[in-house]
C-alpha positions as CSV (number, residue, x, y, z in Angstrom):
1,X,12.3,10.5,-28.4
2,X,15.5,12.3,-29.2
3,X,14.2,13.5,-32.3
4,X,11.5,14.9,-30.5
5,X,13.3,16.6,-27.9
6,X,15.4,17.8,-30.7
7,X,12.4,19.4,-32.5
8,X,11.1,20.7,-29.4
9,X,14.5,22.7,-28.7
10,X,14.4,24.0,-31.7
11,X,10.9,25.4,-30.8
12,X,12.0,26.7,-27.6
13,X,9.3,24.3,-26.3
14,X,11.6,22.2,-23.5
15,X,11.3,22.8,-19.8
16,X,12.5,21.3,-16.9
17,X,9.8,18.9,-16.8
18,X,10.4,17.8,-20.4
19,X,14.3,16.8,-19.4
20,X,12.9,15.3,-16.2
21,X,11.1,12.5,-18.2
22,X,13.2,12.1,-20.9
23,X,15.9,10.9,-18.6
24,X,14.1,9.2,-16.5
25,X,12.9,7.2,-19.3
26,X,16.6,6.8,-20.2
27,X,17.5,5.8,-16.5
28,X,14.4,3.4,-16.8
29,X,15.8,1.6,-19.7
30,X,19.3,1.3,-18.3
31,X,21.0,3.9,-20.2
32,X,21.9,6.4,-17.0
33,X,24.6,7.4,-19.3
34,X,22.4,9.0,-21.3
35,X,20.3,10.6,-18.4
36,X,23.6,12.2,-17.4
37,X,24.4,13.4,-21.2
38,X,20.9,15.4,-20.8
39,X,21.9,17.4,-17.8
40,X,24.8,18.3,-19.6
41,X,23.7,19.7,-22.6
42,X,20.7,21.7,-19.8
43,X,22.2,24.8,-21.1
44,X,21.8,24.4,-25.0
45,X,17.8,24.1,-23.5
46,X,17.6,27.5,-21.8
47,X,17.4,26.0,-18.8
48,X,19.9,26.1,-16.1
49,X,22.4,23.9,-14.1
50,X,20.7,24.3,-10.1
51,X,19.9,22.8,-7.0
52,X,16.9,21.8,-8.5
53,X,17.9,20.3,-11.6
54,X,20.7,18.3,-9.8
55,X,18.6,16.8,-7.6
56,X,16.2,15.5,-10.5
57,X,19.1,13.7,-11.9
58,X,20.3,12.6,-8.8
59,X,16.8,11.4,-7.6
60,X,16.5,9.7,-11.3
61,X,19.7,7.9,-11.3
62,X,18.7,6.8,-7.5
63,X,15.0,5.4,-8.5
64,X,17.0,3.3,-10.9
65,X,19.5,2.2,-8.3
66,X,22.7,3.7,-10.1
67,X,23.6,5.4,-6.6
68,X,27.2,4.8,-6.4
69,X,26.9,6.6,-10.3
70,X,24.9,9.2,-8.5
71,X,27.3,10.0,-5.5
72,X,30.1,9.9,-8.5
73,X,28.4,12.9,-10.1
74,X,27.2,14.6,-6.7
75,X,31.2,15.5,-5.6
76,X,32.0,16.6,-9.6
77,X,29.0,18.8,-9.0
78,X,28.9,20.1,-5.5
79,X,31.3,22.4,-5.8
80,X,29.8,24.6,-7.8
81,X,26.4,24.0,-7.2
82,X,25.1,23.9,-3.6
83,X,23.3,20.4,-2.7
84,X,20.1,21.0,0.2
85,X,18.7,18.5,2.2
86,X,16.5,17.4,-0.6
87,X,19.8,16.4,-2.2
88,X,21.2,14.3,1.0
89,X,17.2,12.5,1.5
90,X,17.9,11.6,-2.4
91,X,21.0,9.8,-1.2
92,X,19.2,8.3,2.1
93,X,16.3,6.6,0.2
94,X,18.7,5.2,-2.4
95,X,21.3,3.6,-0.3
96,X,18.2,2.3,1.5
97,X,16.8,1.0,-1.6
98,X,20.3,-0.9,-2.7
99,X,20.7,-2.4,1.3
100,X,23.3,-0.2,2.2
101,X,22.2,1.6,5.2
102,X,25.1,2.1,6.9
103,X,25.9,4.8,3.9
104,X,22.4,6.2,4.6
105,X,23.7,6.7,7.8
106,X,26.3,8.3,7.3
107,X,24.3,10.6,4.6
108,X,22.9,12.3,7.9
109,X,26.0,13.4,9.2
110,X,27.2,14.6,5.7
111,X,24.1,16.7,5.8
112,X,24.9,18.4,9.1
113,X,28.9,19.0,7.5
114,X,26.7,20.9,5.0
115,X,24.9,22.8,7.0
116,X,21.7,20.9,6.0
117,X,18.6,19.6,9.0
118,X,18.1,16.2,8.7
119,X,14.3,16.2,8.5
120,X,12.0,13.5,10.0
121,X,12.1,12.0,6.3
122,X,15.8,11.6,6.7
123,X,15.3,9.2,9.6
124,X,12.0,7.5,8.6
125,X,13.2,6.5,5.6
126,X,16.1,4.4,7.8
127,X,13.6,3.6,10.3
128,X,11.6,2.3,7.3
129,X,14.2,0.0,6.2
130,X,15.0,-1.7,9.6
131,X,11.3,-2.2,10.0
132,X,11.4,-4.3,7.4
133,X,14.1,-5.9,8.4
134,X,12.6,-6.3,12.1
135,X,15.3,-4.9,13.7
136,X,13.4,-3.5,16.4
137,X,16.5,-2.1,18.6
138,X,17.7,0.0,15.8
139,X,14.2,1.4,15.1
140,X,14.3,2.4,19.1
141,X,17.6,3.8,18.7
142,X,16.9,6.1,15.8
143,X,13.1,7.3,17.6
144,X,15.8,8.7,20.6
145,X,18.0,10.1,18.4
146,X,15.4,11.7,16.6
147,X,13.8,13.6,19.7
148,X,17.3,14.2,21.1
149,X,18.2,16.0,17.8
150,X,15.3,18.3,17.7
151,X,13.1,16.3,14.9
152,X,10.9,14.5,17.2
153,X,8.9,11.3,15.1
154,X,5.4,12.7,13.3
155,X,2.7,10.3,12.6
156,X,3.7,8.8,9.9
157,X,6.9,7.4,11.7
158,X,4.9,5.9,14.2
159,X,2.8,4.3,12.3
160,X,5.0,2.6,10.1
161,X,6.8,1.3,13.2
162,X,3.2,0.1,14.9
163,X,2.9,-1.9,11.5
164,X,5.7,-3.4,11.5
165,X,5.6,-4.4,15.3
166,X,1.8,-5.4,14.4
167,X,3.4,-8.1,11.3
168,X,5.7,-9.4,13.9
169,X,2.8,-9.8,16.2
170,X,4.5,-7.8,18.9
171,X,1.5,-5.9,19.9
172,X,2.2,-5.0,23.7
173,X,5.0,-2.9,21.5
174,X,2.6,-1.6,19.3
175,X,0.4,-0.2,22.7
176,X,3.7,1.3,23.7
177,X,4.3,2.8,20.3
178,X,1.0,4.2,20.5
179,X,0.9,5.7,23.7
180,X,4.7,7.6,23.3
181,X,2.9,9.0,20.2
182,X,0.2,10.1,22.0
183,X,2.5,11.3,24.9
184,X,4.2,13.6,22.9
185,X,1.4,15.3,22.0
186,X,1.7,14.0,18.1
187,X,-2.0,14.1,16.7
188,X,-3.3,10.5,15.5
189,X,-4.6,10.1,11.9
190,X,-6.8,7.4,10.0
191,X,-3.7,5.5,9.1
192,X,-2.6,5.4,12.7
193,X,-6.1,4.4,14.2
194,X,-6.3,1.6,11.6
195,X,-3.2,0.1,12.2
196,X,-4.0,0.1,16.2
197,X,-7.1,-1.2,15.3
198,X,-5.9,-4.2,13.1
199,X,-3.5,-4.9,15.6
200,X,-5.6,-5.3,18.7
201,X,-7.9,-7.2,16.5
202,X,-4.6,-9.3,15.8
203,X,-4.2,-9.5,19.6
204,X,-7.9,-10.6,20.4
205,X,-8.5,-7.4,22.0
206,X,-11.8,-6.5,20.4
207,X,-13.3,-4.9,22.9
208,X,-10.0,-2.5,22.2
209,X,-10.5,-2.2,19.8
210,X,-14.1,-1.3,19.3
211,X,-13.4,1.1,21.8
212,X,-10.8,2.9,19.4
213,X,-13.4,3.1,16.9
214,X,-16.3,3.9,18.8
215,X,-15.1,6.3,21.7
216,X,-11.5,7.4,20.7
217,X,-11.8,8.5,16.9
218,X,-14.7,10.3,17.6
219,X,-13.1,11.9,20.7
220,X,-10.1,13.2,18.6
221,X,-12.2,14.3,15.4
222,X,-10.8,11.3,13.0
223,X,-13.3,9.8,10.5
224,X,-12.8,6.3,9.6
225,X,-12.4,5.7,6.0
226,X,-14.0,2.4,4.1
227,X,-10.8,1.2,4.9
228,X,-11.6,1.3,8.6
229,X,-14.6,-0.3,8.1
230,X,-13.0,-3.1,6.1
231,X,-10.3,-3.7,9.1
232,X,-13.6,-3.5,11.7
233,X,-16.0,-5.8,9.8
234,X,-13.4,-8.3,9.3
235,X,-11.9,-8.1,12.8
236,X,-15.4,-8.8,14.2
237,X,-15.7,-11.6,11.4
238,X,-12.9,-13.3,12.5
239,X,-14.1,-13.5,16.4
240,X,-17.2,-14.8,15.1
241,X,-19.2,-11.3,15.9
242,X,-21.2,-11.6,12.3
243,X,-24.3,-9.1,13.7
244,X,-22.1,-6.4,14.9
245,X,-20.2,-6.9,11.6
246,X,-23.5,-6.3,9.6
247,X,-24.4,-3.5,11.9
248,X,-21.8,-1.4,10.8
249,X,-21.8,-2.4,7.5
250,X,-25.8,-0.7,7.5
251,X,-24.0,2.3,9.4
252,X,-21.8,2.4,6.3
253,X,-25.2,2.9,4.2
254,X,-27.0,5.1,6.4
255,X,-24.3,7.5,7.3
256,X,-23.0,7.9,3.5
257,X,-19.5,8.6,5.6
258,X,-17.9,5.8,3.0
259,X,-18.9,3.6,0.2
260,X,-18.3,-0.5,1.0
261,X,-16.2,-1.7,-1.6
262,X,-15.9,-5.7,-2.9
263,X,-13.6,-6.0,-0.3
264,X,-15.6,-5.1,2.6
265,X,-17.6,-8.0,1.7
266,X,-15.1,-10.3,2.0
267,X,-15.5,-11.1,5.4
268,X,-18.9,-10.8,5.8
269,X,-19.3,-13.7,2.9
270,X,-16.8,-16.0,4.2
271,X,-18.7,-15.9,7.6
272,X,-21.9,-17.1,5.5
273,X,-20.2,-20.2,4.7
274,X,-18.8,-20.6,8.2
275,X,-22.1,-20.3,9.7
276,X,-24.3,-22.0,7.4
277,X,-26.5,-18.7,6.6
278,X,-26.1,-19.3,3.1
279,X,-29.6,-18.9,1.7
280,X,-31.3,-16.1,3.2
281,X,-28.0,-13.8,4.4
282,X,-25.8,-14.6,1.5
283,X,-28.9,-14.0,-0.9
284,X,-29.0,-10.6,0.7
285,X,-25.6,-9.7,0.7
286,X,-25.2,-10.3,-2.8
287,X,-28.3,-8.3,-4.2
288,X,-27.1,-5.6,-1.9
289,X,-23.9,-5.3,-3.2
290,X,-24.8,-5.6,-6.9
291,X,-28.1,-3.6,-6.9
292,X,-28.1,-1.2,-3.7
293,X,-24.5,-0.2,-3.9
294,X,-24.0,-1.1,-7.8
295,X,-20.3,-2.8,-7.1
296,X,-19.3,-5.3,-9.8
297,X,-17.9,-8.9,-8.4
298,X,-14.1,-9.5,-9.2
299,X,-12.6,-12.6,-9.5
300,X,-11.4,-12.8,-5.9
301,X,-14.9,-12.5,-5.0
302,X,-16.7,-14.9,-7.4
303,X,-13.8,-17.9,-6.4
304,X,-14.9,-17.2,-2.8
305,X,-18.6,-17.7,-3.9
306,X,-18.1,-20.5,-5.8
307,X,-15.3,-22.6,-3.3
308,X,-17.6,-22.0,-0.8
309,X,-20.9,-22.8,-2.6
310,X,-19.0,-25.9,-3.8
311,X,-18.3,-27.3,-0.2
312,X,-21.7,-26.5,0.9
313,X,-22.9,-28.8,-2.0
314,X,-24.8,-25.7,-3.8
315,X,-23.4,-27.1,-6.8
316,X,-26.1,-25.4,-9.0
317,X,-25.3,-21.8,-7.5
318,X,-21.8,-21.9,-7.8
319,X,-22.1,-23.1,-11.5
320,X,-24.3,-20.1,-12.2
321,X,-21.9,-17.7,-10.9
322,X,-19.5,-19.4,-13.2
323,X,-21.3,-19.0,-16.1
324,X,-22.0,-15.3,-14.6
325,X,-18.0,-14.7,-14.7
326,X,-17.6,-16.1,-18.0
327,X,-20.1,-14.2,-19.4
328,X,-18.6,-10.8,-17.9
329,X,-15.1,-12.0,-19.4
330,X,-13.4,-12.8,-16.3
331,X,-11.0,-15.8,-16.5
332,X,-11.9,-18.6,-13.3
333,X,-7.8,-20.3,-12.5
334,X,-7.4,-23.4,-12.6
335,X,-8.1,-24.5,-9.2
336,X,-11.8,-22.9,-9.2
337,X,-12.6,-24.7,-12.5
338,X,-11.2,-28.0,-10.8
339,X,-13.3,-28.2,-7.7
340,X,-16.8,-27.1,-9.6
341,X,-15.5,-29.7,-12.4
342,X,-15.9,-32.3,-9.5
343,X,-19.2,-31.1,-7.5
344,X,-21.2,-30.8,-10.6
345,X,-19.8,-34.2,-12.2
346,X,-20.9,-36.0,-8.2
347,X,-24.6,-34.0,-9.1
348,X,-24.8,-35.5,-12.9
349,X,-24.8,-32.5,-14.2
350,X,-23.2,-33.2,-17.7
351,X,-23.8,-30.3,-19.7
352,X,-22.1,-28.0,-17.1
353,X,-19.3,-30.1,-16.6
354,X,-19.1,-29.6,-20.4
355,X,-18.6,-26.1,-20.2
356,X,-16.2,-25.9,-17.6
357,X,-13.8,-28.4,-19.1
358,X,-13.8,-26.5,-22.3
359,X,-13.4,-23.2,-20.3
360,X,-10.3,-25.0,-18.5
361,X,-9.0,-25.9,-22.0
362,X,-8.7,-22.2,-22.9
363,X,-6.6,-21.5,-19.2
């Protein structure tokens, strides 16, 4: 790579972008010193010693987590070249990154000495880290501070906080979340509307949460994504509500709005096997996921089929989707080979069991 970059300079060929990789690709392979070496020599590039070019060291040394080696080279630098709050939200997300958010903290008042804004990445990215640390007060404390010092929370804030409150299954905090966004007049995106809706799911608040999707998105002018679909259909999956599940799976079809994915499937499948519709609805589900909307099955989705074929005693099903997934070069684990190793040996069916022992011989 040197020898490159050396035969490139000689060219006049390097720009900032070439240094940029090269030492991140240094940083990458633990040799930061070597990243700071080609800042140095920036000058024998043609290219200059900025703001700009700072802050791609610093934000490569950071990424690698050398941040105390980064705040070394920051004060040798900062007094001749001016740092900007891009420079102090390099710092935040790094101490952040090493657990030290106390220096992160502190990042936000250097800023201010500076004369720099702390922006509403300044304080997400803290917020970030004590969400997933669950330490709710301090995510409170920071949302105050943030609309006391004129950089009220965006979207994205909120939303990461309504996750977070949603994984600790604190959802009347997640209703409150939502409505102070709302309050403040802070416009609701997909993200946000699917993270509300996954956690009154969550709750058991389906009606909620059909409400959301059906009344409120609409009301605001926020298409759902598949992704929204995918957190509807298996919401209503999960409280047993298969037909409104495969109702908006068809509205998924007929509205072209979004493609289902494997993974919108998911659900809809496992409810086949928790129902007992296994021959006429799972028949269905499978052509029309192979022929009407041409998806290919992944692993995740032929070890569903086949532990759930197996436990229904559709031994001879789930064997052909075996042999299907070997044929497309997909590797079973372990565990799937082991429980159709036993179903078809209990059906006398020799030859398979055959084949899947020598397949499990390969694993």
């Amino acid at each position: 790579m040197k020898d490159f970059l050396e035969e490139m300079r000689q060219g006049h060929l390097v720009t900032l972008n070439t240094i940029t990789k090269v030492m991140r690709r240094f940083a990458g392979a633990g040799k930061w010193e070597n990243a700071v070496r080609v800042f140095d020599e920036l000058e024998t590039f043609g290219l200059k010693k900025n703001t700009e070019s700072m802050n791609l060291l610093l934000d490569t040394l950071c990424k690698e987590r050398n941040v105390e080696e980064a705040r070394e080279i920051f004060l040798l630098l900062k007094s001749h070249i001016a740092p900007d709050a891009y420079t102090f939200n390099i710092f935040i997300h790094g101490w952040c990154k090493i657990n030290r958010v106390e220096e992160a903290q502190w990042t936000i008042q250097e800023m201010r000495g500076h004369g720099c804004h702390p922006s509403v990445i300044s304080y997400s990215t803290i917020i970030q880290f004590y969400c997933c640390r669950y330490n709710f007060q301090k995510v409170y404390e920071l949302l105050d501070e943030m609309v006391v010092q004129g950089c009220p929370p965006n979207v994205v804030t909120f939303t990461t906080v309504m996750c977070s409150l949603s994984k600790a299954e604190r959802f009347e905090e997640v209703l409150q979340i939502a409505s102070r966004m709302k309050a403040t007049g802070c416009r609701p995106d997909t993200l946000f509307y699917n993270c509300l809706i996954h956690a009154l799911g969550r709750a058991g608040q389906v009606e909620d949460a059909i409400k959301v999707f059906e009344v409120e998105m609409p009301k605001t002018g926020v298409s759902p994504t598949t992704s929204t679909y995918n957190c509807m259909i298996a919401m209503l999956c999960h409280h047993a509500q298969q037909q409104k599940a495969l109702s908006l799976l068809q509205d998924m079809g007929n509205l072209k709005i979004c493609k289902p994915e494997v993974q919108t499937y998911y659900p809809l499948l496992k409810s086949c096997f928790k129902t007992g519709k296994i021959d006429n609805l799972l028949s269905k589900l499978l052509n029309d996921m192979v022929n009407k909307h041409h998806l290919s099955l992944d692993s995740s989705a032929y070890s569903l089929l086949i532990h759930g074929l197996c436990r229904a005693s559709r031994s001879e099903w789930a064997y052909n989707l075996f042999e299907e997934m070997i044929r497309k070069d997909i590797t079973p684990n372990y565990r799937t080979c082991r429980l159709l190793l036993d179903e078809v040996k209990a059906k006398n069916m020799y030859d398979a069991a055959e084949k899947i022992e020598g397949s499990m011989k390969k694993l």
